[in-house]
Structures are given as structure tokens and as C-alpha cells.
N, C-alpha and C positions, 0 to 999 in steps of 0.2 A: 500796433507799436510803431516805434519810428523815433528818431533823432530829429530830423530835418523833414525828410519827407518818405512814407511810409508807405508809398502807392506807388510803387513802382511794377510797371508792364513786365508781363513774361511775354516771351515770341521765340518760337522754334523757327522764325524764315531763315534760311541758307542753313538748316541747321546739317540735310544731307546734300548740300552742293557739293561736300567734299569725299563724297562715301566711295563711289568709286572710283577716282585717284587711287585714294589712300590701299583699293584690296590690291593695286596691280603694287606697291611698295609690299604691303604684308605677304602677298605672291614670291618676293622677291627675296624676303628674307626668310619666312615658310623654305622654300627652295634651297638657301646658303643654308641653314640648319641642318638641313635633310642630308646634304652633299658632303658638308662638315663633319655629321657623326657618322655616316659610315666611312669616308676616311679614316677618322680613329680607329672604328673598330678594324680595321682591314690593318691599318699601317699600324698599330702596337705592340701586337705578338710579335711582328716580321722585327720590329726595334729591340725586342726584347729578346726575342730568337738572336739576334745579331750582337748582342752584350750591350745594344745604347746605351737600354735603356734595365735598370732592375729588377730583376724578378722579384713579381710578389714575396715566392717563397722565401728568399734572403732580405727579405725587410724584415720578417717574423716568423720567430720559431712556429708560432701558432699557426700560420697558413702554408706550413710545410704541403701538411695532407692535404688540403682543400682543394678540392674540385670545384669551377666555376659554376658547375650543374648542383654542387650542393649549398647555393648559394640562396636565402629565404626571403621572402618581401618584407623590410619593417616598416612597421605602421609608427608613425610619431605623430603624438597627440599637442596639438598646439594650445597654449591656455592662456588663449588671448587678455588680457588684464580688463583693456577695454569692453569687449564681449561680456565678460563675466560682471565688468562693472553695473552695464545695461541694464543685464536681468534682473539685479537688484532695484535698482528706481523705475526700471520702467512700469512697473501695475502700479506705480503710484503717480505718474502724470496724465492728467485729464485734460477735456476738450473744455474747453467754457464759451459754452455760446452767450451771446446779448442781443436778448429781444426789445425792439422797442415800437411804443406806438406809433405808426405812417398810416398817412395818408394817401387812399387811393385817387390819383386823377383820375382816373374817369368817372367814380361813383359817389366821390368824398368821403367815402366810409374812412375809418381808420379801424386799425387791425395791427395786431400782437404778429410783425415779421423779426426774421432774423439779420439784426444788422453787422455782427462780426461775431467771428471768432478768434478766442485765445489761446493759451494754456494756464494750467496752474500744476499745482503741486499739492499732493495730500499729507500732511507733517503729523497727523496724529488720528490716534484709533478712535478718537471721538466724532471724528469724521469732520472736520476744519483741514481747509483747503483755503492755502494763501497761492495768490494771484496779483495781477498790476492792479492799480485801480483805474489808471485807461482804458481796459480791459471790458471792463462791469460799469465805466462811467456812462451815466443816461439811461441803463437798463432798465425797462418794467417788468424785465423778467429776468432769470439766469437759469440756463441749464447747463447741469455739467455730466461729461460724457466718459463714463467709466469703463475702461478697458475696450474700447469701439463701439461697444455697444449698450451697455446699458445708460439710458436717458433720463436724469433726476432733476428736478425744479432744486435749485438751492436758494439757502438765506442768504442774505451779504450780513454778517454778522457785526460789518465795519470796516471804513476804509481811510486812508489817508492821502489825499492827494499830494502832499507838501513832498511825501518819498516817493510817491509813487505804487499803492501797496493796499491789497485790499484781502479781508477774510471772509472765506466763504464758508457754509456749513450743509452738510448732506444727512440724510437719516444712516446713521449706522448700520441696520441693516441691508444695506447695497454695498457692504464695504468685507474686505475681509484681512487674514494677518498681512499679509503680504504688497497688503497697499497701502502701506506709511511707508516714507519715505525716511531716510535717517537722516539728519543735520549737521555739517560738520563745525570746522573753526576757520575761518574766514582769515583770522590773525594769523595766521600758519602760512598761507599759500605764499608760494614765491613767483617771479617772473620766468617765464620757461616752463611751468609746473602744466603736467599734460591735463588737459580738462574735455568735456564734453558737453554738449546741450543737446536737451530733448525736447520736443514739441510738434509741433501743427503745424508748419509751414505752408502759408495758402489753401490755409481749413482742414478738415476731418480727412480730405482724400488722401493728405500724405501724414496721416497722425503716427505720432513716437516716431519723427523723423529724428535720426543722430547723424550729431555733426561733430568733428572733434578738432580739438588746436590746443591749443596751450595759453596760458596767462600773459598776455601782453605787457601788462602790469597790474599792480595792484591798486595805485589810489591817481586817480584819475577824475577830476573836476566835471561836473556831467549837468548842463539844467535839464533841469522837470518842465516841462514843458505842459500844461494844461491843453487836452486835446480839443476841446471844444472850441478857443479862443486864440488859442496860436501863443499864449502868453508865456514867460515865462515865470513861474511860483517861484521856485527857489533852485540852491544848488545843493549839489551832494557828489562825495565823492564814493565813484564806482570802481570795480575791475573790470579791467579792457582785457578782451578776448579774443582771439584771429578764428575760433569757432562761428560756424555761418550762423547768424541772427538773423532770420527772413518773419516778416508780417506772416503772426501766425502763432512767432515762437513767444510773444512776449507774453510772462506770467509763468512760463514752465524754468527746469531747475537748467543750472549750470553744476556740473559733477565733478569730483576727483575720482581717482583710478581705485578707490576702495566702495565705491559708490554710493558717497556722503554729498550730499547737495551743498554747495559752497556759496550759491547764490541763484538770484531770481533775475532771468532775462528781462531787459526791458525797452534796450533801445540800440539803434546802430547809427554810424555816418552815410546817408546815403548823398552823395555828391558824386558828379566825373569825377573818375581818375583815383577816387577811394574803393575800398578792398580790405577787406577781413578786420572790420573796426567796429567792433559791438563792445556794448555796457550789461552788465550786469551786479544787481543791487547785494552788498556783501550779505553773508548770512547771519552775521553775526549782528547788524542793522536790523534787518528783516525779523530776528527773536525779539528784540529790544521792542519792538513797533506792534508787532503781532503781540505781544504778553500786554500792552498797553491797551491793545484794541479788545483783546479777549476780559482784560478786566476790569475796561471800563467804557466798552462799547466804543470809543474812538482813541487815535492818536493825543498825546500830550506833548505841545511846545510849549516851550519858555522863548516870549519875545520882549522885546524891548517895547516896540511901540514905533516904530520908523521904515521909511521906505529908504533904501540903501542901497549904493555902489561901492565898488572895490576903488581903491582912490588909483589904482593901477590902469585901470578901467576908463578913468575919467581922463574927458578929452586935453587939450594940454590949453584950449582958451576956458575952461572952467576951472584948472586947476588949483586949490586954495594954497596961499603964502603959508605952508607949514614946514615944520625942520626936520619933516620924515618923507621914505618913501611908501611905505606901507600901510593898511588902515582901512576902514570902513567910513567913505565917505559919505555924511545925510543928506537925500535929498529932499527926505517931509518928516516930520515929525506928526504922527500918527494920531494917537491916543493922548487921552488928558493925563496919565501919568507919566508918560516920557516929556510931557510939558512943563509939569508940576517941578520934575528932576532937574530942569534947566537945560534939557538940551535944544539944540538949537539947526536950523536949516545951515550945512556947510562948516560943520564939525566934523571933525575925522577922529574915530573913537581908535584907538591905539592897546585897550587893556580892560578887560573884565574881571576883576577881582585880582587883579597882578597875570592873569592869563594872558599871553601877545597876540593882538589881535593884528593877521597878516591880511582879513580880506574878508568878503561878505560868507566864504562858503567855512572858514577859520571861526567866524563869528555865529554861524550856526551850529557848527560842531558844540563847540564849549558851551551856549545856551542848550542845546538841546541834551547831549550826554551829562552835564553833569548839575544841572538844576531845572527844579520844577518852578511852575508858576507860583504868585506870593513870598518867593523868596527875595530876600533884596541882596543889590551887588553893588560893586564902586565901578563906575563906570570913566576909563581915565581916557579925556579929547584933549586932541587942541583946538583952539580956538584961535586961528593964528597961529603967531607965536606962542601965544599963553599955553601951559598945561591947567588942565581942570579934574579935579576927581570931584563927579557926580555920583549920589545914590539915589538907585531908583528901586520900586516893587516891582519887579516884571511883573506883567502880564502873559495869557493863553493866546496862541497866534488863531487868529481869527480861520476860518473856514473861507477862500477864495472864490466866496458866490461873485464879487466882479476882480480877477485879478486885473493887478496893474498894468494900463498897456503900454508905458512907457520902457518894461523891458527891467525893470531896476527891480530888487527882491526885498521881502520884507522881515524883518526881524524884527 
């Protein structure tokens, strides 16, 4: 996983430079404790004896009789929300390794190794297990790793790289009730709303690691980033978490305190100076994507046929003479049907069907949630000054065998 960059160094050096300092402080306040409560115990009675201070007796009828010697240990039982949440998801997140063919130097041979590990999440008793598709991207293999230990070859039953988001599939018998995980509602959560994530952080040795924060926010502009090329495919928007997202965790769930999976981890900011800034893909996203892949073997977009920028985006020496500031600026027209439609290089499309279109990640939403491909739309640019209402058939957004490396997203 990773935002930016996703290899980042662990190092314990100076980690006990400071260890013994620090015991001659804890010495020191161990000590002010110790000195502090038998003072109390010593000086209370004598305040109490001397009228300071109130006798228990006269605070309450009830501890008239009472004797300090008849006084019992209570046990108070703590019923941690988050604790209790765990136990619920946690037999339902797995390890997902990705094997792929390498080359030995010294022999040539190539050979079936393991080149990372993920997480995922298991959503239903038929044994489907949705995961990143960064995750499972390149694989000639995938194993996933149920409850520590047990080892199973899985299907990729289907992935989409455009979200981010790929389905896996295990034989049901290695699975039992208590490893589906339950789904919530993504529309619900608020900012401040406490959460958790569970996963692999730096492989199998620290598996069902939880981390817990709360909802940063909830819709947050995030690109997908294609791992292999650096590129980036498109945007989407995620919820931001202060919950630690470390290489490892991406593919497993993000939770609410009832222990309903909210969302699918997938990426974080690692840069100087940044700190508690992770993504994760809403769940409510994540159903829409998976029910597409489960019923028709892959994701469905509706694109237009164009390589696009946000006109907000664009530098201010290319900026086109239009009377807006918002928009989806083109910078190729793709396909012979957004040719055919008249659009044109240095258009800035403004409106899909009367929909307002604010930006490339604006313009994916409304193509993708609420039409399929071979539907036609009115497509309202300017051209200039001019307004134009264009109608095109969209088309299915291509599969990203060479994304673009110009950085600009396709619709």
C-alpha cells in the first residue's frame, strides 16, 4: 500500500538510549507516591479525630456501623466497546500473500516467491474476500491466511484497478460462522466518529494488529495510483483516518464501534512532517464495485472517451478564455465516439445531463454512480465563450494496460 511512498524504514537505533534516565525519574515519582499515601493514611484519622475533617459516619446513615475491617474488594468489570468491537471482525481478516515469478541470479531459474503481503476482509459465507487490487496486482499466485494459520491458494474472482479493489475467493470449507465480517453504512459516519483498523502491518508477524482514531473526515479527494508505473488512473473520494495505516494494512477493514466494516484501507501520506493521515475506500463504494465484479466478473464504468484535468488544476499559461471557474478541462479526446460527439482538445465540460460538473473526481462520480455504458448524455462545454450542449453514447473505460504518464485522468 502507500499514498506516496510505501517503503518506509523501521529502526530501533537510540530506541533505549533513554531507558535509564528515564528509571531514576520513575524512581522518583514511585518514591513521591509511596511517601504521599502513607501520609494520608497516617494524617486522616488524626483530621478526623480533630473535627477537620468529616466523619465517614455523619456523611451516611448507612456507614454508621461500618467497620473499616468490614470493608470487601469490588471487582468492576470494564466493557471496553472497542475490545468487544475486535472480537467481532477480527476471524474475519486475513493475510493475503502475492506470489510471483523471479528470477534467480545466480541460476536463472525462475520460481513461484513471495513478493508482499496484504490484508483483506472476508464479507460473506460463500467464501469472497475483498482486498486492494495493489494488493493481488502481478500475482501468479495468491494465498490467503486464515486466522494465522491456516494457508489456502485463492481465486481473484475480479479486480478493479480504477478504485482500487479486488475479490477474492476461498473454498468454504476452511471458513466458518464467525468469519464474515458484517458491512455497515459508509453514509452515516461523521467526522470525530471513533474507528479502528485491523491488519498486517509489516506481514504475518504482527497480524490483526489494531489501531484505533477516529474519522478525520469523510470525503476526501484521494488518486489511485497504479503500483507498477507510478501513474496515476484516476480519483476518488475516501475517508481520512488518524487510525495508523502501515504497509501491510492495505486491503484489511476499517470499523465502527458496533463492529461493522466501514471501509477498506488502502493508502496513507507518507511525507516529513506528516502523521496520522490515511485513506480508506467507503463501504458503501466497495458493495457497489464488488456486486459488479461478483456479477459480471469485472468492474463497470461509464466514460466518455477523454484524457482530463480539473480546470482548477491547470497551470494559469494554459489556462482556456472561459467565463467559469470550475470544470473538467480536455486534454485528448480518446475514442471515436467522443469524436463523433464533437468534442474537442481545450473544452471544459461544465454539466452531464444538467449534473454540475466541479472537476475530474465530480465527473467521475456522476459517470460512474448513476449510468452505465451505451447510455447517451448531454454533455454541456465551453468552448470559449461559446456554450455547447453535446450528446454522446458513452462508452466502458478501458482496463489501464498503459496508464497515462502525463498524470492527467481518464474519463
Amino acid at each position: 500500500m502507500g499514498f506516496y511512498n510505501d517503503d518506509q524504514e523501521r529502526t530501533t537505533k537510540n530506541r533505549t538510549a533513554g531507558v535509564r534516565p528515564s528509571l531514576k525519574w520513575i524512581a522518583q515519582i514511585v518514591l513521591s507516591m509511596a511517601v504521599g499515601a502513607a501520609t494520608t493514611l497516617v494524617a486522616v484519622p488524626l483530621m478526623v479525630h480533630a473535627n477537620i475533617l468529616p466523619s465517614p459516619a455523619l456523611s451516611s446513615p448507612n456507614l454508621q456501623n461500618m467497620s473499616y475491617h468490614n470493608l470487601r474488594p469490588v471487582t468492576v468489570k470494564i466493557n471496553d466497546s472497542i475490545v468487544q468491537a475486535v472480537k467481532k471482525v477480527e476471524p474475519a481478516v486475513v493475510g493475503v500473500l502475492n506470489y510471483q515469478e523471479m528470477q534467480n541470479s545466480t541460476t536463472g531459474m525462475t520460481s513461484l516467491q513471495e513478493e508482499s503481503v496484504g490484508s483483506g476482509v472476508i464479507f460473506s459465507k460463500k467464501g469472497y474476500i475483498v482486498t486492494n487490487y495493489h494488493v493481488v496486482q502481478g500475482a501468479a499466485k495468491v494465498v490467503v491466511v486464515i486466522g494465522r494459520k491456516v494457508h489456502v491458494t485463492a481465486t481473484v474472482v475480479g479486480d478493479d484497478p480504477y478504485t482500487d479493489l479486488a475479490v477474492l475467493k476461498v473454498p468454504v470449507s476452511d471458513l466458518s460462522a464467525n468469519n464474515v465480517a458484517k458491512l455497515g453504512n459508509s453514509a452515516t459516519l461523521q467526522a470525530g466518529q471513533a474507528v479502528f483498523a485491523i491488519g498486517n502491518p509489516a506481514g504475518l508477524h504482527f497480524a490483526d494488529s489494531v489501531t484505533a482514531g477516529v474519522i478525520s473526515a469523510t470525503q476526501r479527494t484521494v488518486p489511485v495510483i497504479d503500483e507498477a508505473t507510478g501513474d496515476v488512473i484516476s480519483d476518488q473520494t475516501e475517508l481520512q483516518t488518524d487510525a495508523v495505516i502501515n504497509p501491510g494494512n492495505s486491503g484489511g477493514p476499517l470499523c465502527n464501534l458496533a463492529g461493522e466494516v466501514v471501509g477498506i484501507n488502502n493508502s496513507k501520506i507518507v511525507a516529513h512532517g506528516f502523521q496520522g493521515m490515511g485513506f480508506s475506500i467507503p463501504i458503501n463504494e466497495v458493495k457497489m464495485i464488488v456486486h459488479q465484479i461478483l456479477t459480471t466478473g469485472h468492474a463497470v464504468h461509464a466514460a466518455i472517451g477523454i484524457e482530463a484535468e480539473s480546470l482548477s488544476a491547470v497551470p494559469e499559461q494554459y489556462q482556456p478564455n472561459v467565463p467559469v471557474h470550475d470544470g473538467v478541462w480536455i486534454v485528448k479526446v480518446m475514442t471515436a465516439g467522443a469524436k463523433s460527439a464533437g468534442l474537442q482538445h481545450g473544452d471544459v465540460i461544465v454539466a452531464i445531463n444538467g449534473h454540475t460538473v466541479t472537476g475530474v473526481t465530480a465527473l467521475q462520480a456522476i459517470l460512474w454512480k448513476d449510468y452505465q455504458p451505451g447510455q447517451s448524455v448531454i454533455i454541456t462545454v465551453y468552448r470559449g465563450q461559446q456554450k455547447l450542449e453535446l450528446r454522446e453514447k458513452l462508452g466502458d473505460l478501458p482496463v489501464p494496460s498503459n496508464p497515462p504518464s502525463t498524470g492527467n485522468v481518464q474519463g
